[in-house]
DSSP file (Angstrom, degrees, kcal/mol; ACC not computed):
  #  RESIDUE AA STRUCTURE BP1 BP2  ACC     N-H-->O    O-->H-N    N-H-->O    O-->H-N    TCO  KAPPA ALPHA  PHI   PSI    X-CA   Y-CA   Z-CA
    1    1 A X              0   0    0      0, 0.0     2,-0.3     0, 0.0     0, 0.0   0.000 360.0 360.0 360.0 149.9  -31.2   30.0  -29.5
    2    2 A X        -     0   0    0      2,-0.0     2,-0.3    47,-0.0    47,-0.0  -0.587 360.0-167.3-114.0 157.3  -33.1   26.2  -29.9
    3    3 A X        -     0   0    0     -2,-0.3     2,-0.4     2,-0.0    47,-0.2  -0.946   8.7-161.0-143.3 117.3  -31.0   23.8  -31.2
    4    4 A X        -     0   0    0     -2,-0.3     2,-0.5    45,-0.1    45,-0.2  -0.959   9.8-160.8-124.1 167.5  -32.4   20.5  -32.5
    5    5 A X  E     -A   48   0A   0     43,-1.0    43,-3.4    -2,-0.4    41,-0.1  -0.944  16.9-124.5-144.9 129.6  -29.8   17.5  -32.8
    6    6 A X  E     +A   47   0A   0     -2,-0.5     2,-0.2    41,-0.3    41,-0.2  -0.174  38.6 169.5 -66.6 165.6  -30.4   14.1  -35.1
    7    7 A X  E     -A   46   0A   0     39,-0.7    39,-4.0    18,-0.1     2,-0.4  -0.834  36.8 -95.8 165.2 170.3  -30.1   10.7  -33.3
    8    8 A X  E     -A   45   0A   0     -2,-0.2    16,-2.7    37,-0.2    37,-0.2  -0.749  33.8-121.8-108.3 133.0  -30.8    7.2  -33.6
    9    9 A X  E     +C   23   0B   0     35,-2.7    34,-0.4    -2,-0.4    14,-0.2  -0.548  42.8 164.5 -47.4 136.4  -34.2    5.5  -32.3
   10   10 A X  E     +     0   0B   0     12,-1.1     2,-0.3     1,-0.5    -1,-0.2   0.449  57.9   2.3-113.9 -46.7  -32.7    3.1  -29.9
   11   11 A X  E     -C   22   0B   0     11,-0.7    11,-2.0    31,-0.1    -1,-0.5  -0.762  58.1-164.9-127.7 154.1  -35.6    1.9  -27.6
   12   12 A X  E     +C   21   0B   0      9,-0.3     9,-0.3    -2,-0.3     2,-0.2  -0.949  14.7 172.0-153.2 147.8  -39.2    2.9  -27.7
   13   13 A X  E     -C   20   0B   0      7,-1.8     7,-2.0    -2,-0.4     2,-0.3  -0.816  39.7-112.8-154.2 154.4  -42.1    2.2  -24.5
   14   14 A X  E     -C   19   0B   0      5,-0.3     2,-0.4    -2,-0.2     5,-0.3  -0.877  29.8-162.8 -80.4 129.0  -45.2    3.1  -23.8
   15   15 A X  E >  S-C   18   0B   0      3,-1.9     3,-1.4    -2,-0.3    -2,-0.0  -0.930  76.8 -39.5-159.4  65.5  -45.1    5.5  -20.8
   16   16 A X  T 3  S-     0   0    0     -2,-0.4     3,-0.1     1,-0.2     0, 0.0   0.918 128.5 -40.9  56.5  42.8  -48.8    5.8  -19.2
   17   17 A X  T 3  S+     0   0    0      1,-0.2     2,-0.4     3,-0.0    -1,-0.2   0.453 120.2 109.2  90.8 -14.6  -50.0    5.8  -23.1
   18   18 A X  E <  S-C   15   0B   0     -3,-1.4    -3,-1.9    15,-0.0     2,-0.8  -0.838  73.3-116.2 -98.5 148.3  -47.4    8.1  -24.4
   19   19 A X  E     -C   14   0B   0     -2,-0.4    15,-2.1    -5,-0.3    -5,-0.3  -0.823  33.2-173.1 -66.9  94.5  -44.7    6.8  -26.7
   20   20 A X  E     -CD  13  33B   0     -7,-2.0    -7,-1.8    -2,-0.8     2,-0.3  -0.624   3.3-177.6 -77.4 140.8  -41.5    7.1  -25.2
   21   21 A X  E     -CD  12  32B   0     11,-2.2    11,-1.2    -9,-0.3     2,-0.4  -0.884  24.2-131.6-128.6 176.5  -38.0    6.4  -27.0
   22   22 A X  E     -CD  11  31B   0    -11,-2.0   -12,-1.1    -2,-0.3   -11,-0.7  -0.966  27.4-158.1-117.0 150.6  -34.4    6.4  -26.3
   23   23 A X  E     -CD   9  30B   0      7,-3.2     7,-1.1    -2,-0.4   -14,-0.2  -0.932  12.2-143.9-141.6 113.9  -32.2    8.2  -28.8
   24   24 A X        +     0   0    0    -16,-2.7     5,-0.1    -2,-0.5     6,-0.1  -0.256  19.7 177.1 -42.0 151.4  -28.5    7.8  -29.6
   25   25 A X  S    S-     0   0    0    -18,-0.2   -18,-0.1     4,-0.0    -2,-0.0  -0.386  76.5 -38.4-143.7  86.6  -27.3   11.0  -30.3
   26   26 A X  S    S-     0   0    0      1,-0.2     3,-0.1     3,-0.0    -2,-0.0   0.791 121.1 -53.6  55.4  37.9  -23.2   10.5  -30.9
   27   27 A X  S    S+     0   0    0      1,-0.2     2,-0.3     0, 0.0    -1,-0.2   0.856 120.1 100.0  67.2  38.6  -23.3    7.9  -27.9
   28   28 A X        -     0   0    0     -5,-0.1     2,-0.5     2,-0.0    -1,-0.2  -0.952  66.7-143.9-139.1 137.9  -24.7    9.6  -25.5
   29   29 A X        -     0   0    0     -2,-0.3    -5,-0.2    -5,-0.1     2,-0.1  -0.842  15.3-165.8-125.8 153.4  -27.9    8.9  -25.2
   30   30 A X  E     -D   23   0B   0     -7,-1.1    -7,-3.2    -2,-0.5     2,-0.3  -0.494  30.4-115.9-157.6 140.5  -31.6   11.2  -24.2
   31   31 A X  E     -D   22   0B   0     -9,-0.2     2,-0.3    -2,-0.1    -9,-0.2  -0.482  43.7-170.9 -44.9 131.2  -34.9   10.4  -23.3
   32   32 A X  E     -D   21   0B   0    -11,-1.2   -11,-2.2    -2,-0.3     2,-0.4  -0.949  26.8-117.9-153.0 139.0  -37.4   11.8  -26.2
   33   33 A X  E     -De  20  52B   0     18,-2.3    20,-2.1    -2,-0.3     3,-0.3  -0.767  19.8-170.5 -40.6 102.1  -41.1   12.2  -26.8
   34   34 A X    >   +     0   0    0    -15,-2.1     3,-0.8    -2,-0.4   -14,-0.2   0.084  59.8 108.1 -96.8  11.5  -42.6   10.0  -29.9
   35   35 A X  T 3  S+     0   0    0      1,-0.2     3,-0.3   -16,-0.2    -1,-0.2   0.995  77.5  40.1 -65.1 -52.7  -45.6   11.7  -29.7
   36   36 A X  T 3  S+     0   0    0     -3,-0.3     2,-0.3    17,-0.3    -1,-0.2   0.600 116.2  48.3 -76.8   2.4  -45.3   13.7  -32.8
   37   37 A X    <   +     0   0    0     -3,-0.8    -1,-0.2    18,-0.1    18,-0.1  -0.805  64.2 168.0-147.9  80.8  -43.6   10.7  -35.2
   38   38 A X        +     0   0    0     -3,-0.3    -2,-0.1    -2,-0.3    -1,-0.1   0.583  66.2  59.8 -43.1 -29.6  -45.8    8.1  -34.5
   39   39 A X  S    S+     0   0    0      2,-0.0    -1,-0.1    17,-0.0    -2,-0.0   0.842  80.1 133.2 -87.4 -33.1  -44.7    5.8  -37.4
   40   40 A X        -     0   0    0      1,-0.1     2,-0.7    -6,-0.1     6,-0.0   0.494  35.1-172.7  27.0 113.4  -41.3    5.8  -35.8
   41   41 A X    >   -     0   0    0    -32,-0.0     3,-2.9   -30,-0.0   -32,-0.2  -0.865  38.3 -79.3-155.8 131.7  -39.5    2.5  -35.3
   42   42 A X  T 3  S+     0   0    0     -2,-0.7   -32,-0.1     1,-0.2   -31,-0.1   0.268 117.0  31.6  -5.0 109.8  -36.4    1.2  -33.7
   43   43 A X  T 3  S+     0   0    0    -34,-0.4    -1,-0.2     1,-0.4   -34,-0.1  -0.358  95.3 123.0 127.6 -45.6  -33.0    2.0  -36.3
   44   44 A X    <   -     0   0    0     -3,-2.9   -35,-2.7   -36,-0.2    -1,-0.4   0.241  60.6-129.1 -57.6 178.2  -34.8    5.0  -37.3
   45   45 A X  E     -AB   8  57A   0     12,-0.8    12,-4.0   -37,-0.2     2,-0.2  -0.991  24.9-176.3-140.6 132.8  -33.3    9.0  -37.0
   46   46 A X  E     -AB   7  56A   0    -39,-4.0   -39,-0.7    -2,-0.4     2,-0.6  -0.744  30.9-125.4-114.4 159.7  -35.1   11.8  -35.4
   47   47 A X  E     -A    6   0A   0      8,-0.8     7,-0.8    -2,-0.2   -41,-0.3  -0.950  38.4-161.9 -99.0  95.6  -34.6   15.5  -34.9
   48   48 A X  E     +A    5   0A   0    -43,-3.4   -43,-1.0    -2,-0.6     5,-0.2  -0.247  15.4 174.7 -76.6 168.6  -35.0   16.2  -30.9
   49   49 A X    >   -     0   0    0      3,-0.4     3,-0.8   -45,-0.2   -45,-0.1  -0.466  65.1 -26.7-173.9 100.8  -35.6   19.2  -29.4
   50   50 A X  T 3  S-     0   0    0      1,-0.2     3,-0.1   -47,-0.2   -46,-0.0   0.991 128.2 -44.0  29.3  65.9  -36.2   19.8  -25.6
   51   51 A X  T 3  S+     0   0    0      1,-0.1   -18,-2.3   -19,-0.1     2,-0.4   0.412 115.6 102.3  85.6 -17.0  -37.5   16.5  -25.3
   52   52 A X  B <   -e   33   0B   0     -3,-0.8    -3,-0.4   -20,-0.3     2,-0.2  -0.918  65.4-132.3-132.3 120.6  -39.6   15.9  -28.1
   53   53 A X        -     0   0    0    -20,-2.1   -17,-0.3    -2,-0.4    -5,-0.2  -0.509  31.6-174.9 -63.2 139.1  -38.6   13.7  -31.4
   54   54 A X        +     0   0    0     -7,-0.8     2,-0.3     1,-0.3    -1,-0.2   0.771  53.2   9.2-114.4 -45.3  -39.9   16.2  -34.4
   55   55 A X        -     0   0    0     -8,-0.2    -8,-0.8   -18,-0.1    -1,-0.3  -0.910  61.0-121.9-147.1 125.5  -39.3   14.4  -37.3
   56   56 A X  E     +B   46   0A   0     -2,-0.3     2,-0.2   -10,-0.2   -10,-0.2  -0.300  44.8 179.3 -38.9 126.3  -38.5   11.3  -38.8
   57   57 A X  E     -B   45   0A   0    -12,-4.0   -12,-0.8    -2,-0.0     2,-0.3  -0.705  31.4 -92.2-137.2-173.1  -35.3   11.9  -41.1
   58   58 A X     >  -     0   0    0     -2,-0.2     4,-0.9   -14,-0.1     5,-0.3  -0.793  29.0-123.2-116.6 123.6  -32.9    9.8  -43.5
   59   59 A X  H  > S+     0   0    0     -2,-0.3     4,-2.3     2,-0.2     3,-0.5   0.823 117.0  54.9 -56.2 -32.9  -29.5    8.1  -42.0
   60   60 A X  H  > S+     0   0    0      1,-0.2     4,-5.0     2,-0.2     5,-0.2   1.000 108.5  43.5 -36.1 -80.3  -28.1   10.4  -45.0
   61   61 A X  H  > S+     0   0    0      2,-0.3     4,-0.9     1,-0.3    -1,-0.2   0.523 113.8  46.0 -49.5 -26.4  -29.5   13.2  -43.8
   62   62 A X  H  X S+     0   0    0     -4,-0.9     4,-2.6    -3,-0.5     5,-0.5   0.752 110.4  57.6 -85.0 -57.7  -28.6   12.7  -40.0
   63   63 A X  H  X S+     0   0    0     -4,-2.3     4,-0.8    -5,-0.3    -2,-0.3   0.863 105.6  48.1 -75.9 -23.9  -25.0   11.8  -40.9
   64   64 A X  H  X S+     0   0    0     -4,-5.0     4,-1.3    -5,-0.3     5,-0.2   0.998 111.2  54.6 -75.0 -41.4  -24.5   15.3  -42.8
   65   65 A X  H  X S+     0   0    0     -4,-0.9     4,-1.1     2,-0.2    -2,-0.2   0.754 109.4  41.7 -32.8 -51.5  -26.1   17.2  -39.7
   66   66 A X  H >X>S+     0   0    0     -4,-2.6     4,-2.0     2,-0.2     5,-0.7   0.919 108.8  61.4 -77.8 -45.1  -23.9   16.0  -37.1
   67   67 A X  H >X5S+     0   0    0     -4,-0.8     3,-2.0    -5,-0.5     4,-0.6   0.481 112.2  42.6 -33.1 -87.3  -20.6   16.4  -39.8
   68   68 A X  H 3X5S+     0   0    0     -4,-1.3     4,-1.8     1,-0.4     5,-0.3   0.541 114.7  51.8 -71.8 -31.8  -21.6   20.2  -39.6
   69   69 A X  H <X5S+     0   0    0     -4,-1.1     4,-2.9    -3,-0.6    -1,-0.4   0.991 110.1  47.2 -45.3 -67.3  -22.1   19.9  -35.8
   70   70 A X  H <X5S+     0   0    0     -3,-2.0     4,-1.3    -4,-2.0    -2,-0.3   0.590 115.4  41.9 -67.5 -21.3  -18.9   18.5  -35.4
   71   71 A X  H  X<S+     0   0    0     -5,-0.7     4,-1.8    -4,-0.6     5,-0.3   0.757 110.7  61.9 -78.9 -18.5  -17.0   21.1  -37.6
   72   72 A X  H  X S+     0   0    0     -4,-1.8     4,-3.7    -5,-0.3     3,-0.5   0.940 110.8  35.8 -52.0 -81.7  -19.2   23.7  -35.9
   73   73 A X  H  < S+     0   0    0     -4,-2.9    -1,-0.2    -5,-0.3    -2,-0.2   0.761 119.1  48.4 -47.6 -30.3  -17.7   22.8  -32.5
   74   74 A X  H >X S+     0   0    0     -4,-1.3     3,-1.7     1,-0.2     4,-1.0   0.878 110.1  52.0 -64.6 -38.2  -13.8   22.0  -33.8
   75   75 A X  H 3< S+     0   0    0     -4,-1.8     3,-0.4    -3,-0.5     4,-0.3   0.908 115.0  44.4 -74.5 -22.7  -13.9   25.5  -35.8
   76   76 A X  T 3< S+     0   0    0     -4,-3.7    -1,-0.3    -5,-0.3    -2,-0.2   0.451  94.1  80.6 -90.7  27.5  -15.2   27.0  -31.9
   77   77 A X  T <4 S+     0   0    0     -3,-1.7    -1,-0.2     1,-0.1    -2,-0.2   0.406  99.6  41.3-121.7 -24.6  -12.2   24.8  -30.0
   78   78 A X  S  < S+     0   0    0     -4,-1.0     2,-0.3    -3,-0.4    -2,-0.1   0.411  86.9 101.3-125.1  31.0   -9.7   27.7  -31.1
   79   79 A X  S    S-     0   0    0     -4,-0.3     0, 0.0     1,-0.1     0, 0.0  -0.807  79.6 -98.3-107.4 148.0  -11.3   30.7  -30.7
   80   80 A X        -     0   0    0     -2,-0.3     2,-0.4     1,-0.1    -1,-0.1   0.110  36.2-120.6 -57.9 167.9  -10.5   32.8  -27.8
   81   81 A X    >>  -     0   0    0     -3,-0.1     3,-2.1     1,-0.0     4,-1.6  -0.863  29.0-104.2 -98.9 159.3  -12.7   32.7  -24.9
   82   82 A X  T 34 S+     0   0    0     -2,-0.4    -2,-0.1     1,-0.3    -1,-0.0   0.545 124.1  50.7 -61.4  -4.7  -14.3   35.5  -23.6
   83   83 A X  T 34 S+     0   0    0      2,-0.1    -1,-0.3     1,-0.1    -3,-0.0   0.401 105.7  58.6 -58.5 -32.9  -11.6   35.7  -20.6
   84   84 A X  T <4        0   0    0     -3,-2.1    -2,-0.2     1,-0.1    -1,-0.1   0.803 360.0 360.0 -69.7 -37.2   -8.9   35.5  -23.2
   85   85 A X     <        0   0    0     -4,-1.6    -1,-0.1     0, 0.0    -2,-0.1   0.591 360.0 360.0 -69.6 360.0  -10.3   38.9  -24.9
């Protein structure tokens, strides 16, 4: 399954010509590829994915994503484990 996970632009470099960033993602924070959202800029929120920023998105839009993460992962925090079954 791919997963890709919003975060906040923190830092951005040039990397031997590539566009590098750093990205918050709930305070922990990832290495990303800027290659594909050039316009990019420090504040902004991206959608990572193995490494690579995908899209420029909306602090709205970021902050509904993680809610759903984060009810995702509470709703899986009482379910059995597969050792339990």
């Amino acid at each position: 399954m791919c997963l890709a996970i919003p975060g906040k632009v923190v830092e951005i470099s040039d990397e031997n010509g590539l566009a590098m960033g750093v990205v918050d993602v709930n305070g922990a924070r990832t290495r990303a590829c800027l290659a594909y959202v050039p316009d990019i800029r420090v504040g902004q929120y991206t959608i990572v994915h193995a490494g690579f920023a995908l899209k420029i998105i909306d602090e709205e839009e970021a902050a509904e994503s993680l809610k759903l993460w984060d009810e995702l992962l509470k709703g899986e925090e009482g379910r059995p484990g597969e050792e339990e079954r």
